[in-house]
CHARMM internal coordinates of N, CA and C (Angstrom, degrees):
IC EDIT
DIST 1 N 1 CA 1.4539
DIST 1 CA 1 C 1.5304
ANGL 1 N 1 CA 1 C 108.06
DIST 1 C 2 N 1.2327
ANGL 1 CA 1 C 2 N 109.41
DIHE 1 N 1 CA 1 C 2 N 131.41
DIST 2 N 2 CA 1.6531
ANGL 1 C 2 N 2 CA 109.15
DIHE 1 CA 1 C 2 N 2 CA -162.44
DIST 2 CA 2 C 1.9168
ANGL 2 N 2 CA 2 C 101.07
DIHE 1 C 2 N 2 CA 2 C -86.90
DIST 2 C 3 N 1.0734
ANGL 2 CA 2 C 3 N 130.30
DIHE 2 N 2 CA 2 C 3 N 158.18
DIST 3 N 3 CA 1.5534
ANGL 2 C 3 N 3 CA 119.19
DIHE 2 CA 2 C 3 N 3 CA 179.48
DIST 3 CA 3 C 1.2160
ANGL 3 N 3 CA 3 C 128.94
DIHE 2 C 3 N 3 CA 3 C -73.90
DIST 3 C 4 N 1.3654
ANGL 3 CA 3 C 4 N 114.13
DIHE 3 N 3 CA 3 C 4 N 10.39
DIST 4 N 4 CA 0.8915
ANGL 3 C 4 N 4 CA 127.86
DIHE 3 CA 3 C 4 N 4 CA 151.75
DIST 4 CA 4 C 1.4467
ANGL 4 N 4 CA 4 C 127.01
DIHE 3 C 4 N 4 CA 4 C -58.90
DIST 4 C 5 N 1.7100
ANGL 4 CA 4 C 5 N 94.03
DIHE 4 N 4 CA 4 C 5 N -77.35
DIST 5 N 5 CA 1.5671
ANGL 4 C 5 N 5 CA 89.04
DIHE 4 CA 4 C 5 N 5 CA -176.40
DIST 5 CA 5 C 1.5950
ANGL 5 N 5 CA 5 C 112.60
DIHE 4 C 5 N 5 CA 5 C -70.17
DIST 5 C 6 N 1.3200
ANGL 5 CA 5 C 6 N 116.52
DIHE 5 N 5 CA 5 C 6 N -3.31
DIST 6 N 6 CA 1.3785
ANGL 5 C 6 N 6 CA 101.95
DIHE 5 CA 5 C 6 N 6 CA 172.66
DIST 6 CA 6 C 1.5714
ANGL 6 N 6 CA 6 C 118.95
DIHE 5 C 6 N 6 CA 6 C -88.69
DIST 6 C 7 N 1.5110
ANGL 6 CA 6 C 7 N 121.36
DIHE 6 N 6 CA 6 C 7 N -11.45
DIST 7 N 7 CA 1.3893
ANGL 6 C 7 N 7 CA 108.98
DIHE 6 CA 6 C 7 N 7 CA 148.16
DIST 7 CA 7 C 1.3466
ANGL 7 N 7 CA 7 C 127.59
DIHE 6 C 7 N 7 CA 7 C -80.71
DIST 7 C 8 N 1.2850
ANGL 7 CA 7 C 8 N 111.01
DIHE 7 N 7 CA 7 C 8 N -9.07
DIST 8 N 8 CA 1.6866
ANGL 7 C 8 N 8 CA 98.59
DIHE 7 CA 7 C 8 N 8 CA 159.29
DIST 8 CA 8 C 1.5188
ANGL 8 N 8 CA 8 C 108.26
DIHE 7 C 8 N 8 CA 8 C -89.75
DIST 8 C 9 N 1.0252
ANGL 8 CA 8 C 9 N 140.99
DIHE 8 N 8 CA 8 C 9 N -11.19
DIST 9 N 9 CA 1.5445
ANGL 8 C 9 N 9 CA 140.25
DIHE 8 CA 8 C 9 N 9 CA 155.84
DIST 9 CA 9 C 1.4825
ANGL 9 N 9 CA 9 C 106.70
DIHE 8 C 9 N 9 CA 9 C -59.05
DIST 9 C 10 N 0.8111
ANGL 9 CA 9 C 10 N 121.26
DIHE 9 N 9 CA 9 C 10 N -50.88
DIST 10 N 10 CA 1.7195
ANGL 9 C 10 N 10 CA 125.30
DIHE 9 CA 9 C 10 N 10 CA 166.63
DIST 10 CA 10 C 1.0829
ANGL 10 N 10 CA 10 C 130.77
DIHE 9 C 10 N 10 CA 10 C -34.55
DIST 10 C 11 N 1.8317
ANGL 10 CA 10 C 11 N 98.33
DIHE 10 N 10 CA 10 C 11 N -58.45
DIST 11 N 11 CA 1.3884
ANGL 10 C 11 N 11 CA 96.59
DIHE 10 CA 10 C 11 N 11 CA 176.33
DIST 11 CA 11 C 1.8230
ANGL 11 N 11 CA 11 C 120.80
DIHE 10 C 11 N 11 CA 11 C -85.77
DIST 11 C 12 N 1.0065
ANGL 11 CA 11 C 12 N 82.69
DIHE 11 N 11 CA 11 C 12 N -7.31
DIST 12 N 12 CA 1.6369
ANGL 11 C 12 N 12 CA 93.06
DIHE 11 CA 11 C 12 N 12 CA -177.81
DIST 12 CA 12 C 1.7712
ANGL 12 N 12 CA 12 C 113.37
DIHE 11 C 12 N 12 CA 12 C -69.47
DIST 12 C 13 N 1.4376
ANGL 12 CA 12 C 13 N 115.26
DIHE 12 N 12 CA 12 C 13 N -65.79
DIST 13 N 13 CA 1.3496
ANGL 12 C 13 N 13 CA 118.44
DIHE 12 CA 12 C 13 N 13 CA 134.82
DIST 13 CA 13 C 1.2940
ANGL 13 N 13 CA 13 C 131.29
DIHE 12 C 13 N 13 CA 13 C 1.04
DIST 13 C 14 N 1.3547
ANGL 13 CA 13 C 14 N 115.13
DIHE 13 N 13 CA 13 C 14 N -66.17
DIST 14 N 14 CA 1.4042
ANGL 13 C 14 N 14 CA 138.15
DIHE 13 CA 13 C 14 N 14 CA -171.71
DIST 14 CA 14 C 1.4157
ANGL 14 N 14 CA 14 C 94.21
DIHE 13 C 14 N 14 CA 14 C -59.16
DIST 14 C 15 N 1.7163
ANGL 14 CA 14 C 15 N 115.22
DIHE 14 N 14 CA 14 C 15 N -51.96
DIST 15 N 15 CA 1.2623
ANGL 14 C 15 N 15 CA 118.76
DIHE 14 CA 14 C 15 N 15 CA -143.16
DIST 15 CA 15 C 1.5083
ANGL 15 N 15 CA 15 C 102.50
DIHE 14 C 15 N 15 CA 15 C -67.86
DIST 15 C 16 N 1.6517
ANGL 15 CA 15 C 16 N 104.05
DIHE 15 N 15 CA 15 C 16 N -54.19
DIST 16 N 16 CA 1.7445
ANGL 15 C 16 N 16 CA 123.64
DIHE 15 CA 15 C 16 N 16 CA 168.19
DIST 16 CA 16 C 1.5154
ANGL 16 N 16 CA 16 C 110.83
DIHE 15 C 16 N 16 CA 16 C -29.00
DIST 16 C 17 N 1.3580
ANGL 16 CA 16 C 17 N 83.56
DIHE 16 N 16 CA 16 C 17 N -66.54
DIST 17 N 17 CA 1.9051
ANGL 16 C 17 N 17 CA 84.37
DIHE 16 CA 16 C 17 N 17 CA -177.85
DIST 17 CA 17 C 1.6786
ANGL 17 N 17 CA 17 C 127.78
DIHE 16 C 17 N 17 CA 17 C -53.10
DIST 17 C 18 N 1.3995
ANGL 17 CA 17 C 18 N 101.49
DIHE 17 N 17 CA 17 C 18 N -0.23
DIST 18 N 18 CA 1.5553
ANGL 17 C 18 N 18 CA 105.29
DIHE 17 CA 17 C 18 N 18 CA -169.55
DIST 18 CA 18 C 1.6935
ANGL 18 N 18 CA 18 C 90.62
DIHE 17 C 18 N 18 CA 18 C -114.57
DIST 18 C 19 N 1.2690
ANGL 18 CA 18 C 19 N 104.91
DIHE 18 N 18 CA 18 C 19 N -27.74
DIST 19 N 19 CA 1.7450
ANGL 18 C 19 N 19 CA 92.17
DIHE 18 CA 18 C 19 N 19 CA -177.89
DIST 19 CA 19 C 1.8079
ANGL 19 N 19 CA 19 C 116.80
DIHE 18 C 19 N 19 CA 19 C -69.51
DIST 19 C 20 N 1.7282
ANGL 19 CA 19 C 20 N 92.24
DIHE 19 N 19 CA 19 C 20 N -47.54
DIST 20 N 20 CA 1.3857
ANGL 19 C 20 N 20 CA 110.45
DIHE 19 CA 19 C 20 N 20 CA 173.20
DIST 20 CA 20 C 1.7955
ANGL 20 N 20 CA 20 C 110.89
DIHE 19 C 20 N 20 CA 20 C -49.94
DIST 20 C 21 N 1.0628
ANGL 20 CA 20 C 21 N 102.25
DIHE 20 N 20 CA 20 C 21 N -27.30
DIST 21 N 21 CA 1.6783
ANGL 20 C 21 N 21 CA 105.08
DIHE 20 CA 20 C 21 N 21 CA -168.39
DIST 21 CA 21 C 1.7662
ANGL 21 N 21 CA 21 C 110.02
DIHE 20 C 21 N 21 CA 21 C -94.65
DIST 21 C 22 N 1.0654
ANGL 21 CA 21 C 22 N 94.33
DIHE 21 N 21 CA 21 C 22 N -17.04
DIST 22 N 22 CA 1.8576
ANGL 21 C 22 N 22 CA 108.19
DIHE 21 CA 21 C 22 N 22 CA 175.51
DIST 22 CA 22 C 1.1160
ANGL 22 N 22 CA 22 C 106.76
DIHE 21 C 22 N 22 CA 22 C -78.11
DIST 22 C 23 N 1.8372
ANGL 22 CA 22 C 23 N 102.75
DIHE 22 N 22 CA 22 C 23 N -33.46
DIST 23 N 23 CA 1.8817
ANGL 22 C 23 N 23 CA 100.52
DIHE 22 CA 22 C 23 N 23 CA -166.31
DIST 23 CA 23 C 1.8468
ANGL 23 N 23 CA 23 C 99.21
DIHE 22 C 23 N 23 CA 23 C -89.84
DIST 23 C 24 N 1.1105
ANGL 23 CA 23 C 24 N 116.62
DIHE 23 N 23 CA 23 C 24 N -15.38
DIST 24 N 24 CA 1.6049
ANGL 23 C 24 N 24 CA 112.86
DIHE 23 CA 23 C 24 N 24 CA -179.85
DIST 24 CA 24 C 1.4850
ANGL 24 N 24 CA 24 C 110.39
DIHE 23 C 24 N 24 CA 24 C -96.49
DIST 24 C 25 N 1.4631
ANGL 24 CA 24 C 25 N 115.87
DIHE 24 N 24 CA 24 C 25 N 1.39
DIST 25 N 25 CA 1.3941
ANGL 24 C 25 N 25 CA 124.75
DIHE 24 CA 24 C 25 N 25 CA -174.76
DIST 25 CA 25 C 1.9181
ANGL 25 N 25 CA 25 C 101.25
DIHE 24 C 25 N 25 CA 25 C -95.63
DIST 25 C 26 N 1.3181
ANGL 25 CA 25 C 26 N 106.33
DIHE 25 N 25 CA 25 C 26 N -24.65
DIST 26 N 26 CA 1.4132
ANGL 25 C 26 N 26 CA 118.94
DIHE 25 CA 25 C 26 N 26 CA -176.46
DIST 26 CA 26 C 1.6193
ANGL 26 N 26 CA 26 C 106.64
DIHE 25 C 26 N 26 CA 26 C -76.24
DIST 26 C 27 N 1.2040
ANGL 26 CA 26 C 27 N 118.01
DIHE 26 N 26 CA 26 C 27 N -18.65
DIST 27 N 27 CA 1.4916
ANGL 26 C 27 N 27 CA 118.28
DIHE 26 CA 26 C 27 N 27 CA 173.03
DIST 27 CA 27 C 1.5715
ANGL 27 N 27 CA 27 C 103.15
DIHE 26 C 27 N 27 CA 27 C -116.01
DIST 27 C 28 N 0.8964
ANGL 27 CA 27 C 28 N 126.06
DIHE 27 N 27 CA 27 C 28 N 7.46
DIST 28 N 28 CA 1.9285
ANGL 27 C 28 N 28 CA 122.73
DIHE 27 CA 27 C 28 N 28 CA -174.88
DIST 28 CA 28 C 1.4097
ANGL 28 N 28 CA 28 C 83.99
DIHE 27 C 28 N 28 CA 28 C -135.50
DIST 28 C 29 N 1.5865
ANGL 28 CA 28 C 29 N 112.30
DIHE 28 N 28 CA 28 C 29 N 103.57
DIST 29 N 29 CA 1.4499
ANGL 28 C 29 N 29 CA 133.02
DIHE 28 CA 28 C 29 N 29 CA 178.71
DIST 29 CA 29 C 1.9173
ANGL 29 N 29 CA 29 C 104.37
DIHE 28 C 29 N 29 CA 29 C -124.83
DIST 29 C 30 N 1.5267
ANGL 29 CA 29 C 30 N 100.68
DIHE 29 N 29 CA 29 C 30 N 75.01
DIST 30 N 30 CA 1.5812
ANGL 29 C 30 N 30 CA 87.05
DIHE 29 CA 29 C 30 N 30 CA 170.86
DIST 30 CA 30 C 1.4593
ANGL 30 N 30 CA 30 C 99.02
DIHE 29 C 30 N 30 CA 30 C 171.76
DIST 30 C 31 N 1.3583
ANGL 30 CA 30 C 31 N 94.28
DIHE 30 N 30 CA 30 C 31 N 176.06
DIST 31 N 31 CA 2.1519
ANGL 30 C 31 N 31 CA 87.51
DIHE 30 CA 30 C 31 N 31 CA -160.65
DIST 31 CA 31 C 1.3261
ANGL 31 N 31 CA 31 C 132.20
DIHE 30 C 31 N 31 CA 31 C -58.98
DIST 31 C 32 N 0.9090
ANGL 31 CA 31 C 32 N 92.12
DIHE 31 N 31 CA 31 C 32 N -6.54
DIST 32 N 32 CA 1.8374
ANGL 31 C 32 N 32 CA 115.32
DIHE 31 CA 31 C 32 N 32 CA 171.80
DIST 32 CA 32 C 1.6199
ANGL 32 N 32 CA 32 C 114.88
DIHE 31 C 32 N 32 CA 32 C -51.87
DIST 32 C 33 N 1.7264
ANGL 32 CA 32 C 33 N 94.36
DIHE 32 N 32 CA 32 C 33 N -56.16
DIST 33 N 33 CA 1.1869
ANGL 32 C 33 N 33 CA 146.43
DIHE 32 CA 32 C 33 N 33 CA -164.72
DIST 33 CA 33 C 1.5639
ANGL 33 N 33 CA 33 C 91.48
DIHE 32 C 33 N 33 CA 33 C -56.30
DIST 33 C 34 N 1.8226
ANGL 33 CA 33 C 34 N 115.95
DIHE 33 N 33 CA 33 C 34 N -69.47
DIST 34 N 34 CA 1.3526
ANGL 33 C 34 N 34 CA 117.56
DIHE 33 CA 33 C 34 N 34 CA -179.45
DIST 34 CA 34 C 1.3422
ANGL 34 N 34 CA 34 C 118.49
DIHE 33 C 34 N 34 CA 34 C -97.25
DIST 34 C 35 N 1.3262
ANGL 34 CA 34 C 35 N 119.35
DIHE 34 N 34 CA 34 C 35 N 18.53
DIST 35 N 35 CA 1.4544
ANGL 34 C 35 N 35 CA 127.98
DIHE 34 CA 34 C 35 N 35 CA 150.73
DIST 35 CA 35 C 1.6988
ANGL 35 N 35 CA 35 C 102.16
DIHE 34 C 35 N 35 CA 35 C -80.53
DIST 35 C 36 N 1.1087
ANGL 35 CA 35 C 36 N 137.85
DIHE 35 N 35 CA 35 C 36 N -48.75
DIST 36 N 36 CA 1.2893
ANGL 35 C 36 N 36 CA 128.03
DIHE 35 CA 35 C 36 N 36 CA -165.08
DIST 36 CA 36 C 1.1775
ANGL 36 N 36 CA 36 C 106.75
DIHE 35 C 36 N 36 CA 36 C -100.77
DIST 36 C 37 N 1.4858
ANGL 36 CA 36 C 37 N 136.04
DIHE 36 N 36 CA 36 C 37 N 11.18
DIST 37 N 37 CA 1.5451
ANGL 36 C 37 N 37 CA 133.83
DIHE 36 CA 36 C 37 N 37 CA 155.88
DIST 37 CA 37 C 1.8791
ANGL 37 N 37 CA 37 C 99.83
DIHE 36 C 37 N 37 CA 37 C -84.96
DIST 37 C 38 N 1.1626
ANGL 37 CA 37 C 38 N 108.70
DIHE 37 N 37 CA 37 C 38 N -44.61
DIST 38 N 38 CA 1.4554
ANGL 37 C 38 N 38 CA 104.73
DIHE 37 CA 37 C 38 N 38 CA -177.20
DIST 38 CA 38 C 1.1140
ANGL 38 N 38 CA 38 C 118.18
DIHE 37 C 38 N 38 CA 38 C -87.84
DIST 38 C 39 N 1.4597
ANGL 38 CA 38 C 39 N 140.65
DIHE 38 N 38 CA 38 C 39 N -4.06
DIST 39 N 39 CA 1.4475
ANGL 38 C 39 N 39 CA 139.49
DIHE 38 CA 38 C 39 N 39 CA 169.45
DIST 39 CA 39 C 1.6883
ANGL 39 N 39 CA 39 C 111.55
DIHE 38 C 39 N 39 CA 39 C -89.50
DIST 39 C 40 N 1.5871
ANGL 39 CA 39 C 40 N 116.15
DIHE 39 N 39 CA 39 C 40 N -37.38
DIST 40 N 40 CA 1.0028
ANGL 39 C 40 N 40 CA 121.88
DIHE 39 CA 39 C 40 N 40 CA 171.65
DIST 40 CA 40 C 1.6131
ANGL 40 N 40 CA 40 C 146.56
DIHE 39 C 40 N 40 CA 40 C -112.56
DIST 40 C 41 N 1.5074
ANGL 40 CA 40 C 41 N 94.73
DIHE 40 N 40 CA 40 C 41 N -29.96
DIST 41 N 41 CA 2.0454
ANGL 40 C 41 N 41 CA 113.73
DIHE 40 CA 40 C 41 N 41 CA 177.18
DIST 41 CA 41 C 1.7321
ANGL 41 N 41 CA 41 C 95.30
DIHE 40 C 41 N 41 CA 41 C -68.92
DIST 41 C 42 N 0.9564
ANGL 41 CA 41 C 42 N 116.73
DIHE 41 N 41 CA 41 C 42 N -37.72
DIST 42 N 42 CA 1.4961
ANGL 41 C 42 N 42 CA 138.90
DIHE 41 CA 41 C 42 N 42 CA -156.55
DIST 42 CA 42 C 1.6481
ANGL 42 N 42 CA 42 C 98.47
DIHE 41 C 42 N 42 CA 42 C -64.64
DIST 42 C 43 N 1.4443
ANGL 42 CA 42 C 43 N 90.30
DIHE 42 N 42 CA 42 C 43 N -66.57
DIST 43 N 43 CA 1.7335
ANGL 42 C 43 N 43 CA 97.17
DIHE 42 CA 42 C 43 N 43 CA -177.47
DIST 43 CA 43 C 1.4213
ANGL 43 N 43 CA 43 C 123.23
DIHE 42 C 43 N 43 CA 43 C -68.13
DIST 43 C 44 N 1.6659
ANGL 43 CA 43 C 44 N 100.24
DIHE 43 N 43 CA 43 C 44 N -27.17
DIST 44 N 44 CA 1.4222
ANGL 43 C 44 N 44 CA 111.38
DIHE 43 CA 43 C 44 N 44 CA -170.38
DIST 44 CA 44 C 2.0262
ANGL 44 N 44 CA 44 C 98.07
DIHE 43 C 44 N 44 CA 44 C -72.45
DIST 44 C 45 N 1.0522
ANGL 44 CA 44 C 45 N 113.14
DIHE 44 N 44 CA 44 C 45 N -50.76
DIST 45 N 45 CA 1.2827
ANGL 44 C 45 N 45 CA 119.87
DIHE 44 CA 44 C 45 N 45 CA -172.85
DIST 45 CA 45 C 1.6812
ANGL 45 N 45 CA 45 C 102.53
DIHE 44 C 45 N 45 CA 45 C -58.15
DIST 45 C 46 N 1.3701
ANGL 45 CA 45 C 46 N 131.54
DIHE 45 N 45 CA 45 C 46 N -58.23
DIST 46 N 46 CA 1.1770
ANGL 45 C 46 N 46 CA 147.19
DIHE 45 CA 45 C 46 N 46 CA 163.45
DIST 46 CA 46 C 2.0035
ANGL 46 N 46 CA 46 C 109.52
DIHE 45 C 46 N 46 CA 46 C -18.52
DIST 46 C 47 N 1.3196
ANGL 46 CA 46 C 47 N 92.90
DIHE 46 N 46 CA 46 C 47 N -70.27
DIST 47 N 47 CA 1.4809
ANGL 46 C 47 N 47 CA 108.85
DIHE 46 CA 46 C 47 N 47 CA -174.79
DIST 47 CA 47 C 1.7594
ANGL 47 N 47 CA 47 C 95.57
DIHE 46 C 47 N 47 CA 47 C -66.69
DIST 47 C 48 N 1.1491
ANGL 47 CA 47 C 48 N 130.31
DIHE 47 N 47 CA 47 C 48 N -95.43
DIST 48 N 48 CA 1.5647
ANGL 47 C 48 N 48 CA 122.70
DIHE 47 CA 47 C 48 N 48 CA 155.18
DIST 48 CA 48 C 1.5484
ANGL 48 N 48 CA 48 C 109.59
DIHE 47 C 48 N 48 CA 48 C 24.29
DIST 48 C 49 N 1.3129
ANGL 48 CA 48 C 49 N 124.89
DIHE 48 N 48 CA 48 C 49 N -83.90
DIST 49 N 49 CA 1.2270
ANGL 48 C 49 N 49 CA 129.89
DIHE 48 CA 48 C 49 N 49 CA 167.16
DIST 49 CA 49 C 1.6566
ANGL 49 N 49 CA 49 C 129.77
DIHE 48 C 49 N 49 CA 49 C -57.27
DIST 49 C 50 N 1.0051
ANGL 49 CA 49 C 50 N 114.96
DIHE 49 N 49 CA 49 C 50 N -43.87
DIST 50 N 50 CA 1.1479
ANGL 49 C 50 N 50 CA 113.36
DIHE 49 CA 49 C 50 N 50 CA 151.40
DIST 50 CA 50 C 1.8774
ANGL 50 N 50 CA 50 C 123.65
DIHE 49 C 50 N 50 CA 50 C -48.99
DIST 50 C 51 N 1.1947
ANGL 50 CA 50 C 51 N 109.85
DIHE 50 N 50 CA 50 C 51 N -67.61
DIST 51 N 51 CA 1.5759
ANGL 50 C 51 N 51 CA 112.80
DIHE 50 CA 50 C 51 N 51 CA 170.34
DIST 51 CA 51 C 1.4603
ANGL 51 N 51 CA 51 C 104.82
DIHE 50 C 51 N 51 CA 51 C -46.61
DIST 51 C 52 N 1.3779
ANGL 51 CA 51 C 52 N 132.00
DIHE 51 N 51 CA 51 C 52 N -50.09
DIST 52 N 52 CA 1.0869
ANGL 51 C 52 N 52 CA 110.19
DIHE 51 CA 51 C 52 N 52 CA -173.21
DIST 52 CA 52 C 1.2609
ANGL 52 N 52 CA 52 C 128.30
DIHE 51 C 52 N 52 CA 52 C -69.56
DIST 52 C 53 N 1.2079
ANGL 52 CA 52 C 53 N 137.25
DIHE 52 N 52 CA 52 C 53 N -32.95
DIST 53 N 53 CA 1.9781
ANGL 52 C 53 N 53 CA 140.91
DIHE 52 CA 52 C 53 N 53 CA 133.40
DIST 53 CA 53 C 0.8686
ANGL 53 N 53 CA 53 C 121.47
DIHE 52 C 53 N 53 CA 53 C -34.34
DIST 53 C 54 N 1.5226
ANGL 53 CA 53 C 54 N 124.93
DIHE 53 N 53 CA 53 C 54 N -19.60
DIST 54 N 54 CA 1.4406
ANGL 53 C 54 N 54 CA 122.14
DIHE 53 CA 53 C 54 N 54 CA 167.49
DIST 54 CA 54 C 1.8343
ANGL 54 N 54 CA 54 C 122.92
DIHE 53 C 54 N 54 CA 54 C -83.23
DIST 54 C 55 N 1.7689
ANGL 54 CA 54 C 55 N 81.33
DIHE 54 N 54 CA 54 C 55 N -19.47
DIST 55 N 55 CA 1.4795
ANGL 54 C 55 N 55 CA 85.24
DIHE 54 CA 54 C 55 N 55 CA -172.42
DIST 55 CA 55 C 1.6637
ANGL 55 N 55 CA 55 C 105.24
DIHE 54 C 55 N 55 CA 55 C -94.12
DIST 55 C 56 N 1.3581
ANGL 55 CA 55 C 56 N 105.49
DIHE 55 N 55 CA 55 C 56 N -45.04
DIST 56 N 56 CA 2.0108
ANGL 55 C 56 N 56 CA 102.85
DIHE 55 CA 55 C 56 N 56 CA 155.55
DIST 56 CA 56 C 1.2463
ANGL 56 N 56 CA 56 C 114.99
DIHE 55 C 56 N 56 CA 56 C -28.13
DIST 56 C 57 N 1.2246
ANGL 56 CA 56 C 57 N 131.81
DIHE 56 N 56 CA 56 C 57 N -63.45
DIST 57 N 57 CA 1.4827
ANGL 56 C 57 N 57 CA 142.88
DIHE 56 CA 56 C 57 N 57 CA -176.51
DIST 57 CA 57 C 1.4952
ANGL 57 N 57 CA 57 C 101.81
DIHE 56 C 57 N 57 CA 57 C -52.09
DIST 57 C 58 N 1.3240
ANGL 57 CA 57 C 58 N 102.34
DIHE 57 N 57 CA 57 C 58 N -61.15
DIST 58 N 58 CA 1.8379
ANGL 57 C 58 N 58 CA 88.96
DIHE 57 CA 57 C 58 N 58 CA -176.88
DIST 58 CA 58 C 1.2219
ANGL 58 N 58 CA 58 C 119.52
DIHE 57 C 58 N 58 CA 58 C -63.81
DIST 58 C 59 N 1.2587
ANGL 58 CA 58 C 59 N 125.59
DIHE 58 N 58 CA 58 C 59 N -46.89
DIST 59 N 59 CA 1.1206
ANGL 58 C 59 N 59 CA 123.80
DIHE 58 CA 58 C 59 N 59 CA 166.53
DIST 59 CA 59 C 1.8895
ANGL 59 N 59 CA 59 C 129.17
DIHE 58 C 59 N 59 CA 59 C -42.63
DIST 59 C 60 N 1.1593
ANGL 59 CA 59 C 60 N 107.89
DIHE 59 N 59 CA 59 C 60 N -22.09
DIST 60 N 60 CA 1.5235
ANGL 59 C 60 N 60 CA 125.69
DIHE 59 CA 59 C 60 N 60 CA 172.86
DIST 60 CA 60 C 1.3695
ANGL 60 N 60 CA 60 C 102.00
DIHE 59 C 60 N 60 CA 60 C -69.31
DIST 60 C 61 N 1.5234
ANGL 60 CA 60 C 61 N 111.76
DIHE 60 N 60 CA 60 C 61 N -55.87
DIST 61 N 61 CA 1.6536
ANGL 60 C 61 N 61 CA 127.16
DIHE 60 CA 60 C 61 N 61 CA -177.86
DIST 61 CA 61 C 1.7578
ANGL 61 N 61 CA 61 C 113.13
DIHE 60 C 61 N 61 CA 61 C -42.73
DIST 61 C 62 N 1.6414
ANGL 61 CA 61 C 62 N 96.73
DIHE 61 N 61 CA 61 C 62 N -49.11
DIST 62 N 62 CA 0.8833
ANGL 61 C 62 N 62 CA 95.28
DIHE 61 CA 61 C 62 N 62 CA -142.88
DIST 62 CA 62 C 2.3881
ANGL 62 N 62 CA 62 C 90.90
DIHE 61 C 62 N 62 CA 62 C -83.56
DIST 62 C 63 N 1.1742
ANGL 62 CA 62 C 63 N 101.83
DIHE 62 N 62 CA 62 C 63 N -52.90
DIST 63 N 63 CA 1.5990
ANGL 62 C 63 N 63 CA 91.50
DIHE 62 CA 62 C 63 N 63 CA 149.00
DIST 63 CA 63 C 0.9321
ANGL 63 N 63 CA 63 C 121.18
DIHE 62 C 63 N 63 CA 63 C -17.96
DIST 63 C 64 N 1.2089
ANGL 63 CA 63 C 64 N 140.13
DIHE 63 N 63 CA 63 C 64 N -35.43
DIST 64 N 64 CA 1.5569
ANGL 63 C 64 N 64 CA 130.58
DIHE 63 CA 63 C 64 N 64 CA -142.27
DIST 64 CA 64 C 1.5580
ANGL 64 N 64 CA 64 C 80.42
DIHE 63 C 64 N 64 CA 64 C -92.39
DIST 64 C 65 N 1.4844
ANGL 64 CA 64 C 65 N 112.65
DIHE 64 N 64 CA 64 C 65 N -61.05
DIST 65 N 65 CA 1.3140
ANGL 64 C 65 N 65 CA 122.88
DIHE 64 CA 64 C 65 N 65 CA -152.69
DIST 65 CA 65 C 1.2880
ANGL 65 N 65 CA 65 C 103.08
DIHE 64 C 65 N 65 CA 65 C -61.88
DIST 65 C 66 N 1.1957
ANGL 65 CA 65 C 66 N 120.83
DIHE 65 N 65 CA 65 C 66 N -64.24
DIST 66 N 66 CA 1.6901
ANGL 65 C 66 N 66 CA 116.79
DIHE 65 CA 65 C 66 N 66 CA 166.38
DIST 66 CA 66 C 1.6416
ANGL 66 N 66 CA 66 C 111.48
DIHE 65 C 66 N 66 CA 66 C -23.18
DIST 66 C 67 N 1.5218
ANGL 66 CA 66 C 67 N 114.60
DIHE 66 N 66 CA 66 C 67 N -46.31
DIST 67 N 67 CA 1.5150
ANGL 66 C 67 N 67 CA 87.08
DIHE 66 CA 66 C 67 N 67 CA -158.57
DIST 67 CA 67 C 1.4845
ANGL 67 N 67 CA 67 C 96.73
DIHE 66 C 67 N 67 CA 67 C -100.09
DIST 67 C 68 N 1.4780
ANGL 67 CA 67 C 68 N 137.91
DIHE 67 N 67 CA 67 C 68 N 27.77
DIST 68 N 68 CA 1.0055
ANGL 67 C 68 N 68 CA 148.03
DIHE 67 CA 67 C 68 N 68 CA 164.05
DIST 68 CA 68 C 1.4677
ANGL 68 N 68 CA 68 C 125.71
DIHE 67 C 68 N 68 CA 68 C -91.40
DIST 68 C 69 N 1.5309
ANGL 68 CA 68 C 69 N 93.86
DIHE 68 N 68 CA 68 C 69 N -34.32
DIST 69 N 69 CA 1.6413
ANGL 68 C 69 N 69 CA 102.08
DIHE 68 CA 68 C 69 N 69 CA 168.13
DIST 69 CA 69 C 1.4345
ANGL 69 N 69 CA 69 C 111.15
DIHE 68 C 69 N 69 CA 69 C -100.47
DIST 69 C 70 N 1.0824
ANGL 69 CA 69 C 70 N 126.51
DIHE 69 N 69 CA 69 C 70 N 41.86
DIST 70 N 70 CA 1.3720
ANGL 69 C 70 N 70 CA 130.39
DIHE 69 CA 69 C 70 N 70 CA 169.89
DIST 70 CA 70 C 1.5193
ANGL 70 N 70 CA 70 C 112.14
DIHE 69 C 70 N 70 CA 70 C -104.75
END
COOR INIT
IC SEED 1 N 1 CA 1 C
IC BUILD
């Protein structure tokens, strides 16, 4: 899988996991509820975004080099 499509697999993922988690957040109403949106959806989305600029970037890098050794 080239890194490409695996940062759009990423974010796609990402995306599911936030819908699925909105729809179980609509019946889990209590501090639990916003203890584990902010200890974990939070970071997970955070890191997510981060990796994915990291992985653009490499992917730029790694272009580069290809069209340098050509």
């Amino acid at each position: 899988m080239s890194l490409s499509a695996s940062r759009t697999r990423l974010v796609a993922i990402t995306k599911d996991l936030r819908r699925n988690w909105e729809s179980a957040r609509g019946a889990w109403r209590d501090e639990k509820c916003i203890e584990f949106d902010q200890l974990f959806m939070s970071d997970i989305e955070s890191s997510v975004n981060t990796a994915v600029t990291v992985m653009q970037e490499l992917e730029d890098v790694i272009q580069q080099v290809k069209k340098d050794c050509e």
